[in-house]
N, C-alpha and C positions, 0 to 999 in steps of 0.2 A: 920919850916916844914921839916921832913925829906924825902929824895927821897927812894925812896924803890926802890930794885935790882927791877933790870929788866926781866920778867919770860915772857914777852908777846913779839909776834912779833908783834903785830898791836892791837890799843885800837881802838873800833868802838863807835862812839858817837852817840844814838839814835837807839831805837829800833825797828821802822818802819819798813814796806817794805823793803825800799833800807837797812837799818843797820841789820836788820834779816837776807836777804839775802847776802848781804858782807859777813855777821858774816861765814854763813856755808858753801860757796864757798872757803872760807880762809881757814877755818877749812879742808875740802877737801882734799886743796892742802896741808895741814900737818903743817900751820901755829899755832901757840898758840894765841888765841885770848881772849879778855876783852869786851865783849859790856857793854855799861854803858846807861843808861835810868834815866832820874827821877822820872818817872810814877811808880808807884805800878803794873801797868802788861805791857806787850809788846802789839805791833798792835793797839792802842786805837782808829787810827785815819781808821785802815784797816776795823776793825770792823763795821765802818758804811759806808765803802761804800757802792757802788752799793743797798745803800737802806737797808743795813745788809746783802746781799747774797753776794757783792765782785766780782766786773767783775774786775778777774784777768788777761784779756790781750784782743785781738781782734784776733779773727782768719785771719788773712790774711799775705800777704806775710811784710818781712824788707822796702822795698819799698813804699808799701801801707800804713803802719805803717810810715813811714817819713811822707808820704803826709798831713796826718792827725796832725801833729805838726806845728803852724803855726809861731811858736815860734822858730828861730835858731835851723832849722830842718836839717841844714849840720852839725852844731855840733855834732847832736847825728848821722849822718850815719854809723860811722865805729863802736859805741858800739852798736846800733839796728843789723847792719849786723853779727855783733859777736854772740850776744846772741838776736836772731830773735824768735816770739812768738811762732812758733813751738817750740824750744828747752824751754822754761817757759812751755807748756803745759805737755813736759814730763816731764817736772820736777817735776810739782806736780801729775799728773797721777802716775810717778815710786815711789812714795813715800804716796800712798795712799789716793788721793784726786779726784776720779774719778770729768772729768769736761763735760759738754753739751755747745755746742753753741746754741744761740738764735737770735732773729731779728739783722740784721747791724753787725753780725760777730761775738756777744757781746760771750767772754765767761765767765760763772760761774761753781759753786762745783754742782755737782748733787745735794746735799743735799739743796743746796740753803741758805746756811752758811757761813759767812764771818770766824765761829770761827774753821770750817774745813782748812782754810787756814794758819788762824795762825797756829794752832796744828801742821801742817807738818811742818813749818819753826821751831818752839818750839822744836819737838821728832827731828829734823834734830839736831839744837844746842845742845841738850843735848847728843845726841848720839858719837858726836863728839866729846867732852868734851870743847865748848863753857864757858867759865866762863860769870857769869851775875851780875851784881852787879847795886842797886839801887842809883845813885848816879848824883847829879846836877854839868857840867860841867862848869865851870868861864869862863877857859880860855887854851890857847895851850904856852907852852914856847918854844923858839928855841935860837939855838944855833947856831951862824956863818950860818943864814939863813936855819936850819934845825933843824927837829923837834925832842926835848929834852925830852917835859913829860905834861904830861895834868894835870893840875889844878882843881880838887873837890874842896866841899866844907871841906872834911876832910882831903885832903894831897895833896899833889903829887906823880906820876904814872908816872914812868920815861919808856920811850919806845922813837922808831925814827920814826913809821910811825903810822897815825893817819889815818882813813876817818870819815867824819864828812857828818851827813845824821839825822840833824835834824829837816828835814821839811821846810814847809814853814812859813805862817803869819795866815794858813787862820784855824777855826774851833781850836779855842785857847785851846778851856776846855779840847782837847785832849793834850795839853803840847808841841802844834809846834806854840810857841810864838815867834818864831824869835833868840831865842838866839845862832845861828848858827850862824846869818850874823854879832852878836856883835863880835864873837869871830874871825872870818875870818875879817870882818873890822880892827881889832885889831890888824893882822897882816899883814897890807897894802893891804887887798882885797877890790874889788867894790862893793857894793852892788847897784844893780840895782833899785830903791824903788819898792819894793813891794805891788802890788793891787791884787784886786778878778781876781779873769778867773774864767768863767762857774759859774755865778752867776747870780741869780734873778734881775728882774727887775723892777722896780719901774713906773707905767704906769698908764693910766687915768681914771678916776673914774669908767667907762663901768668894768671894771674888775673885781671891789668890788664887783659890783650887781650879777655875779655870780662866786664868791667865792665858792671854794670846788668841780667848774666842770673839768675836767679833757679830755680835749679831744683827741680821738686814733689815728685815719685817716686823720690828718688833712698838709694839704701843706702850708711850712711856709716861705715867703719871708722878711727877715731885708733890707730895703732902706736905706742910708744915705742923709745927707739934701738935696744932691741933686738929689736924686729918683733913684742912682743905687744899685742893687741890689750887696751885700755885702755878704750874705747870704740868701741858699737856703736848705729846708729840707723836707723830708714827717716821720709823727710821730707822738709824745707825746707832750700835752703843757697842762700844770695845772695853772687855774684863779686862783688867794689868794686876801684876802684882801687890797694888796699892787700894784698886778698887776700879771707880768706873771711870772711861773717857770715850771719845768717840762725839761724833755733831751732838747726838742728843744730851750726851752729859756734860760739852761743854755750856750749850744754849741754857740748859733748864739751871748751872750756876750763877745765871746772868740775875735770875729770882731767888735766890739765896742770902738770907739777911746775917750779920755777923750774931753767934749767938743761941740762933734756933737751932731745933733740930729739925732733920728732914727725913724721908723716907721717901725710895725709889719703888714704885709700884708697876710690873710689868707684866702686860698679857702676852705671853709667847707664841698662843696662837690666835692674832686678833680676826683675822680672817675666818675661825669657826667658830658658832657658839657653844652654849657648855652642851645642847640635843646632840650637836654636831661631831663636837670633840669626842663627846662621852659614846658616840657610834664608832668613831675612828679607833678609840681604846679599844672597844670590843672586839674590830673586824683585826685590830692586829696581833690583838691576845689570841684569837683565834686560828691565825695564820700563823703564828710564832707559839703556840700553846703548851711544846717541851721547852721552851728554851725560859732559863736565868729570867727574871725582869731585865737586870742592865744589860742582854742580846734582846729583848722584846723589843725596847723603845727605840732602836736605833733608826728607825726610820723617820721617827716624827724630832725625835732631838739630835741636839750634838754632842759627838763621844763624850767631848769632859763635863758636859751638865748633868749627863744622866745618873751620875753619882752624888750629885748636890739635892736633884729634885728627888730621886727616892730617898734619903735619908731625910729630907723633910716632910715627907708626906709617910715617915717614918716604916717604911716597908725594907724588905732586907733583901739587897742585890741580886741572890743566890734564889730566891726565892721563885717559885714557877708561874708562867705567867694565865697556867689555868686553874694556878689554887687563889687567885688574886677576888678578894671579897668586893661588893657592895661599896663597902664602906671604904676602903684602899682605893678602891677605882675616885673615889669621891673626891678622897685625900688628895690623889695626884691631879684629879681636875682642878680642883683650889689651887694648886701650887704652880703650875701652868696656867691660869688666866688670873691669877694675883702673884706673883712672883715680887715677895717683901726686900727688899735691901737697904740696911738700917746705914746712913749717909755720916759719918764723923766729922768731917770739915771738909775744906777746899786746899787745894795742893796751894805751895807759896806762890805769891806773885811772880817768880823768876821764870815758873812756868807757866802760868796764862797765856792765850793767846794775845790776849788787848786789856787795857788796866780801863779800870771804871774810876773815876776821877780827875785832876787835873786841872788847870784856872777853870775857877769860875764864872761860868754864862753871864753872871749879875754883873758881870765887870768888860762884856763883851758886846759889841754893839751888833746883833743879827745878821743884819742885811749886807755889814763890810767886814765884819771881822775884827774890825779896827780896836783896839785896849780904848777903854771909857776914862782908863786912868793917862795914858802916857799920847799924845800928839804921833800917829806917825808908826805909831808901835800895832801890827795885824798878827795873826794866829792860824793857824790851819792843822787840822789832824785833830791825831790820837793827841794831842798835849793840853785840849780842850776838854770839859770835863762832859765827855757824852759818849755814851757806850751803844751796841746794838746789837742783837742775837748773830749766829751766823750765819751767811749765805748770802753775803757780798757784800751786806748791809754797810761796815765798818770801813770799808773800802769806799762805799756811795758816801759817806761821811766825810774822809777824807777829800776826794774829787770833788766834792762841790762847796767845801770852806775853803779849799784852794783857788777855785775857782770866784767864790766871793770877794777874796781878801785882794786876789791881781788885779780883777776887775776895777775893786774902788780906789785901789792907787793914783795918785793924781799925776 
């Protein structure tokens, strides 16, 4: 294999988030860059987030934005402080991607497009003169502990400094299979093993029965086996066939230990208290007084729960809602502001949103990103071992180790 002259200052490995934005921060500062991708287009794995619209960071302060990492959250201080989610907001604002905030900070493109985001990072690279080239990385060679030239599958690419930003384990089909940590293992790095964060979860049969509901307003408490609370939220949670997903039940698996058990506690009407609730019951048992219990409640619940909650509050469907006791009225107030759901595991890594693990921090130097072990050798992303709940957080993650690692390039 021949090495071919060196015409690059820096080869970026992976086209993501973090390696798109690396790519045109470098480029910037006047460096000659290479990103290399094996995908047939960049962003594959951007384009679905946030549901296809792309919550590209969280309005709040470097600060705020640590808190919300629960994952080796002093690691990233000095690159979130550097490049804080105001300066990602102008960044794609100044380059054409007007963005809105929505509920919890969340920001997106106005257009509500994942593929306005790539576009700016795209017309940023090529504006630049970014080279791109399609191409699967093996491996990294180094020489007297620094970096010599990166290994295709068609040659070698002789350069001294590398960043390596390709992903994590999780949502494969988009081409972040892991082969980042083969090749960083290869050169005496850790890899942390990688699992899901902010993934579905697998829970008890009550959940099947109503598949496809979605609920908005709802307060969601995670317990651990021994009843503390672990996790606390108000929001979104979507029933599946398997059990729960939706923002809250991805967030609250991010505090999920291998092993324990957990339970999903949910008030379904947190807005009234039980004086409150317990007046609403009566004004609509009253208003609905011949009708079935499961015609009574239709107004405070939705059709497919109301079959789950009266059988747990053990009253029977058919039954009227002005022969309804004391004691029943009690039942279903329990059952609506504690609403139990006994939590089984976490769906497999393939489905995660984001993997929790990845090289290890201990082996990363803060402030540039740079590998402690290898000369030359920088990191950026998900392939870093540090995770964040959702609502852009993960995203601010990425943008601003990209941003560290281009910057300290020499």
């Amino acid at each position: 294999m021949s090495m071919k002259k060196t015409t690059y200052d820096v080869v970026i490995i992976g086209s993501g988030a973090a390696g798109m934005f690396a790519s045109v921060v470098a480029a910037e500062r006047g460096k000659r860059v290479l990103l290399l991708e094996k995908n047939d287009r960049p962003g594959k794995k951007l384009a679905i987030t946030g549901k296809g619209r792309c919550n590209v960071t969280n309005a709040c302060s470097a600060d705020e934005a640590i808190k919300n990492i629960p994952r080796n959250p002093r690691f990233l201080f000095s690159s979130i402080s550097a490049f804080p989610p105001e300066r990602v907001m102008a960044f794609f604002e100044q380059n054409g991607c007007p963005l809105k905030i929505e509920r919890g900070n969340r920001v997106f493109p106005v257009s509500d497009r994942s593929g306005d985001v790539i576009s700016v990072l795209v017309s940023r690279m090529q504006a630049l003169g970014v080279q791109r080239r399609q191409e699967t990385v093996t491996a990294i060679l180094t020489q007297e502990g620094k970096v010599a030239a990166v290994k295709t599958q068609t040659g070698l690419i002789s350069c001294t400094q590398v960043i390596l930003c390709t992903g994590g384990a999780s949502y494969p089909l988009t081409g972040s299979t892991g082969d980042g940590y083969r090749i960083a293992q290869a050169l005496g790095h850790t890899v942390v093993p990688p699992v899901g964060s902010l993934v579905p979860m697998n829970a008890e049969p009550d959940c099947a029965k109503m598949q496809g509901l979605s609920l908005r307003n709802t307060d969601m408490k995670l317990l651990d086996g021994k009843g503390k609370t672990v996790y606390h939220d108000f929001g979104e949670l979507l029933f599946t066939h398997f059990g729960l997903s939706g923002p809250m039940a991805l967030s609250a698996s991010a505090h999920m230990k291998d092993g324990e058990r957990y339970t999903a506690v949910l008030d379904l009407k947190p807005a009234l208290d039980e004086g409150k609730l317990d007046a609403r019951f009566l004004r609509d048992f009253e208003k609905y007084a011949n009708r079935s219990m499961e015609n009574a409640l239709a107004d405070l619940f939705p059709h497919s729960m109301i079959p789950v909650l009266l059988a747990r509050a053990q009253i029977d469907p058919a039954q009227r809602a002005n022969t309804l006791t004391r004691q029943q009225r009690r039942a279903l107030l329990e059952q609506t502001k504690r609403f139990t759901i006994r939590i089984d595991s976490l769906r497999p890594v393939e489905e995660a949103i984001i993997t929790r693990g990845g090289i290890s921090v201990r082996e990363i130097d803060p402030k540039t990103m740079q590998s402690r072990l290898v000369g030359g050798l920088y990191f950026a992303g998900e392939i870093i071992d540090c995770d964040a709940y959702t609502g852009g957080f993960n995203l601010q993650i990425a943008w601003s180790t990209a941003f560290a690692a281009a910057s300290a390039i020499l």
